[in-house]
N, C-alpha and C positions, 0 to 999 in steps of 0.2 A: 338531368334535372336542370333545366333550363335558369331558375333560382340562380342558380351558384356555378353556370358556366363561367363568368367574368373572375371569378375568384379561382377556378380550376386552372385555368387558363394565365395568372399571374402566381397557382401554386407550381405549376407545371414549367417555368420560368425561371425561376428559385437556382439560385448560384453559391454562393456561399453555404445555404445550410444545405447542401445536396444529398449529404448522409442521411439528413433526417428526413428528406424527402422517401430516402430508399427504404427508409425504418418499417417492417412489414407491419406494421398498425396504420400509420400514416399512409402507407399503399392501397393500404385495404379501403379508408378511408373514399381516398381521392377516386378509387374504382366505386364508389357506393355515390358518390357526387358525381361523377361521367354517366351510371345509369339513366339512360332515358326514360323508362317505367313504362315503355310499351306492354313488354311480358314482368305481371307482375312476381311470377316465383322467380325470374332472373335476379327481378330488384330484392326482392324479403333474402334471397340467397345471397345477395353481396352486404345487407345490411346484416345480416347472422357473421358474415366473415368477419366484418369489421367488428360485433361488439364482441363476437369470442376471442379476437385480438385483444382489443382494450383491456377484455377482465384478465387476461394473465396477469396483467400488471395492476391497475387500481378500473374502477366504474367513474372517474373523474375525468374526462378527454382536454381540457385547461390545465388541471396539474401534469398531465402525462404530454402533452406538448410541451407546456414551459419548462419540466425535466429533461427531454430531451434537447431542447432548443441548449443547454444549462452545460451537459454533460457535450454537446460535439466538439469532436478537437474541427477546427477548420481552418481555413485560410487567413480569416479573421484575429480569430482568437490568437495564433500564432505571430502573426503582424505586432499586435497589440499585448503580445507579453515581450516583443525584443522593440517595443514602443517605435513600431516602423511599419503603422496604420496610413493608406492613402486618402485621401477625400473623396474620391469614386470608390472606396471598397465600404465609406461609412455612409457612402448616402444610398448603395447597395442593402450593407446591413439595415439600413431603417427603414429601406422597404419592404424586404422581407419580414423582419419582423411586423411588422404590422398585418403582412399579409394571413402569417400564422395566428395572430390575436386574433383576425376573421374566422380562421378555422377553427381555433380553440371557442370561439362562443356561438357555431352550429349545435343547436339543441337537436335530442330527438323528435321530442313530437314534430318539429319541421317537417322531419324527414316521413314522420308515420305518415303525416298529413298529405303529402307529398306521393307517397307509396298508394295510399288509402286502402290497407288490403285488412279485410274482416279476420285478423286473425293479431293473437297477441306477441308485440316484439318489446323484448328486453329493454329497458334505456341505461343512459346515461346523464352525469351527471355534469353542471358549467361552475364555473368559479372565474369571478370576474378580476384574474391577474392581471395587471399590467406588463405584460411579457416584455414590453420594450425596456419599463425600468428597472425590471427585475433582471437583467440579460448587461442593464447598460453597470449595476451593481454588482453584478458576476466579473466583469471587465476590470474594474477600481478596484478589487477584492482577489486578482489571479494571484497574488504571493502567497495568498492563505488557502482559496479555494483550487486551484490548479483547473485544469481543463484534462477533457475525456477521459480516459480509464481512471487516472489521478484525482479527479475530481469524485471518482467513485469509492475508489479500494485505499488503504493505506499500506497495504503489504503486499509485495511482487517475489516473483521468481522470474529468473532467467531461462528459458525453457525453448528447446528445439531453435534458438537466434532468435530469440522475441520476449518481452518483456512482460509477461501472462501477472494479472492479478490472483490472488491468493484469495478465495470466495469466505471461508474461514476462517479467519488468522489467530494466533493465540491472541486471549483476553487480557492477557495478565497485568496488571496496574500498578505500578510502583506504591501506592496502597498497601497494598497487598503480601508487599516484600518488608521481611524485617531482619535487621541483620546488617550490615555490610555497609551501613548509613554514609560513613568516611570516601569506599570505594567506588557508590554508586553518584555519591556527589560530582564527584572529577569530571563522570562520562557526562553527567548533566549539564553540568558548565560549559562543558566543551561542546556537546550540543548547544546549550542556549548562543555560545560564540557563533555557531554555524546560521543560525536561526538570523539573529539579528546582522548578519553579514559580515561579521571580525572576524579576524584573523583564526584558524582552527585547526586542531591536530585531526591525524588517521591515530586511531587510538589499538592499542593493543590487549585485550584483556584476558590474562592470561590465570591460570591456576590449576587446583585439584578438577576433578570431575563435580557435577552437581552442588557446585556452589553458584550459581548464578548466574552467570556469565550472560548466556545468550538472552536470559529472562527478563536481565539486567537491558540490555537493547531494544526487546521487543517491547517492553515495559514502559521503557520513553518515549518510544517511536507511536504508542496507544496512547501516553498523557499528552505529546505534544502535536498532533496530530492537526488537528485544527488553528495550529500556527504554521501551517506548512509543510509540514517535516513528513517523509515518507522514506521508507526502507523496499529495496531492493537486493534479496537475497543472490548471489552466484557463488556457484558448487565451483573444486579448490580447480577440477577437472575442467573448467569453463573457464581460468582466469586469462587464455590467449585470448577470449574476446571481452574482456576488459576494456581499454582502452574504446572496442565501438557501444559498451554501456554507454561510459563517458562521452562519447561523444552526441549520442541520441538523448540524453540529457542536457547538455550544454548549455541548449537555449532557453529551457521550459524556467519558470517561474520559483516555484518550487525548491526546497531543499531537500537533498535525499541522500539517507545513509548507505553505502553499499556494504552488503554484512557477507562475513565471508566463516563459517560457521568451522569449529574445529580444525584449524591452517594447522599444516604441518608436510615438511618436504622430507623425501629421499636426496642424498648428496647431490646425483646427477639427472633431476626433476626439470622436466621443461619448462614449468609452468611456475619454476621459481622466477626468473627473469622478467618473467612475463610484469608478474607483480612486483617485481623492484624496479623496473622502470616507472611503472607509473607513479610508486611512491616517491620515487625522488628519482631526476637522471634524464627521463626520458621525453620523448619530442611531446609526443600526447600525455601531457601530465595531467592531473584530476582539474574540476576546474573551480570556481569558488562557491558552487551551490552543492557542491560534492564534499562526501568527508567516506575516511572506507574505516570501517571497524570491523575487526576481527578477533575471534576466540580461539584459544589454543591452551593446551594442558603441557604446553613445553615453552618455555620464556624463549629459549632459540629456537628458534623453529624449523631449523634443518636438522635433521636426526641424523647423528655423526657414530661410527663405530672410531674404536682405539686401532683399527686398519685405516681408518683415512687420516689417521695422525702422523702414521710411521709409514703411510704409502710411498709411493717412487715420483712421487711430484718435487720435482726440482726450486720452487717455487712457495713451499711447502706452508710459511709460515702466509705468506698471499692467498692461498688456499682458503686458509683456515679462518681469514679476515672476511672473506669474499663469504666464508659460511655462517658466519655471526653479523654480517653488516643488515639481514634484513630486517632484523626485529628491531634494531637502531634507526631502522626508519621511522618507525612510529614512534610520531611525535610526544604522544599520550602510551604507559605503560601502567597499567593497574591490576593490581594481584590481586587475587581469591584465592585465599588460603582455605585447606579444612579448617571447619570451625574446631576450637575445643570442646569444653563439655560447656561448660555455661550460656557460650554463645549459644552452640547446639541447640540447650534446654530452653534457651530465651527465646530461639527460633518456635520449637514445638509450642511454648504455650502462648505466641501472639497467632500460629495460628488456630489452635485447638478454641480462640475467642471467634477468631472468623469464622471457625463452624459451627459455632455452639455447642463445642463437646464440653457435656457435663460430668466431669467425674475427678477424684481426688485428686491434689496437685503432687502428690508423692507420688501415687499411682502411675498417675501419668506419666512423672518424670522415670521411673523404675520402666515402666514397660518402653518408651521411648526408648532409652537406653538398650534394651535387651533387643528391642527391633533393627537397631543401629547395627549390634553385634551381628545378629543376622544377616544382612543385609550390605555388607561390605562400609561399614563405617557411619561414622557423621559426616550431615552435607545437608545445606537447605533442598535437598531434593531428597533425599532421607526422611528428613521429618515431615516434607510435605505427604509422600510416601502413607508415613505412620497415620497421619491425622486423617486422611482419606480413607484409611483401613479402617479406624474408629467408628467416621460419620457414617460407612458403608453398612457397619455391623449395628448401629445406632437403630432406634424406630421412629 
């Protein structure tokens, strides 16, 4: 298409956004803009590839470029979140962006017109973004919005040495949570310290089963999202590569929790050390956009027999320090206790209002109770438990 050779030929150019160049929409594209429309089912067939691309994602080709443009981690972007952007990389970036503002407001009929083939093609749709300022307001905005996967997901796992976003993450909303008001305050602060760049503990939160704990994390990590903050799951089994988390973190914009879900060692655990260097001690220490929180149902978190007390270690009482000193690392220590009854009860009926369970408050509290017995106790994950039984049986 002779049209929009000049612009093929300055997309095909393209340095900096190179990913999104590779993006199989934008490929499909720029092959539908090289046809020459000698044979027209060649052309109708690269213009079907291109819009069956586009519609997986949205029929708008101006939003789905400026999202991509939005979302690539690059060379750029990375410069200008450790504020060490060149003059030749921005006068770069402003060309290309402008070049993709060309591509984003290619309409269809252009192309039908162009094609001229007696038969009916799909279109799309234009929206007249200003991709430059919208792109140059992604830049002033990385503390909050992050770039590439970050910019997308708020929850990670650690997975085969790479940092995989989580598609579904729990919802849960400190809303939503009632009970523990005192406990969950602490971890909030201490985040908000992380957030705003002060000083901030690795926090420890320990207690019963199914009081809260990890809910209490992911809870925050969903309210405060949008100021930054993003969580980073690794399993106890993955904590030797800890330290290269932290380091592939280091530079990004970004604050991130690294949660380490149910911690607890054997005496002679590899992968005890692993994490007591970073908390404290070791060369690659965490850094200050880092904070590690972790849950555990043992306040020490080495599980010790009455054999490693009386064993033949010479040294014995050194021992025994060396096995209490990790949970003293964490700066922040906050207990979840089983609730008693009241609390219990007060949990069941804030949420039996979230669900709109209508039925007697003695009732309730009576069957609650007997659910508890059932079910190995009270615990806010007990009554969540019950009220879910309710709404399920409910019409």
């Amino acid at each position: 298409m002779k049209k929009f050779e000049n612009l093929c030929l300055r997309t095909r150019a393209v340095t900096i956004f190179k990913n999104v160049i590779n993006d199989s929409t934008i490929s499909a594209l720029l092959r539908l803009l090289e046809n020459d429309c000698t044979d027209k089912a060649s052309a109708i067939s690269a213009y079907s590839d291109f819009v069956s691309s586009l519609y997986r994602q949205t029929d708008n080709l101006s939003e789905y470029i400026n999202l991509a443009l939005q979302n690539d981690e690059n060379t750029y972007v990375k410069a200008a979140a450790r504020n060490n952007s060149s003059p030749l990389m921005l006068e770069a970036l402003e060309n290309e962006l402008d070049t993709f503002y060309k591509l984003s407001q290619i309409t269809s009929r252009e192309i039908c017109d162009i094609i001229g083939a007696d038969v009916f093609l799909p279109e799309w749709k234009n929206s007249n973004i200003c991709i430059k300022e919208e792109y140059n307001k992604k830049i002033t905005n990385l503390s909050t919005t992050g770039y590439g996967i970050y910019s997308k997901h708020r929850m990670f796992l650690y997975k085969d040495k790479e940092i995989v976003p989580v598609k579904y993450p729990d919802p849960q909303r400190l809303s939503q949570m009632s009970g523990y008001e005192l406990e969950r305050q602490k971890v909030i602060d201490n985040t908000m310290a992380l957030l705003q760049g002060k000083p901030c503990n690795n926090v420890l939160l320990y207690g019963d089963a199914g009081s809260g704990k990890s809910s209490t994390i992911k809870a925050i990590v969903n309210e405060y999202y949008s100021f930054g903050l993003r969580l980073i799951e690794i399993k106890k089994n993955q904590l030797y590569s800890l330290a290269d988390v932290i380091e592939q973190l280091a530079d990004n914009p970004l604050k991130f929790i690294i949660f380490i879900d149910d911690l607890s060692f054997s005496a002679n655990d590899n992968d005890f050390g692993a994490l007591k260097a970073i908390l404290e001690g070791g060369v690659a220490g965490k850094t200050d956009n880092i904070a590690i929180y972790a849950t555990s149902n043992r306040r020490n978190l080495v599980k010790e027999n009455f054999a490693d007390r009386n064993g033949d270690d010479i040294h014995l009482q050194d021992t025994i320090q060396e096995v209490m000193s990790l949970s003293a690392r964490f700066g922040l220590k906050v207990t979840f206790s089983k609730p008693n009854k009241d609390l219990y009860l007060s949990i069941v009926e804030n949420l039996s209002m979230q669900y709109n369970i209508s039925i007697d408050k003695n009732e309730l509290f009576v069957s609650a109770e007997a659910f508890a017995l059932r079910n190995g106790g009270r615990s806010p994950r007990t009554a969540k438990q019950f009220i879910e039984y309710l709404a399920s049986k409910s019409e």
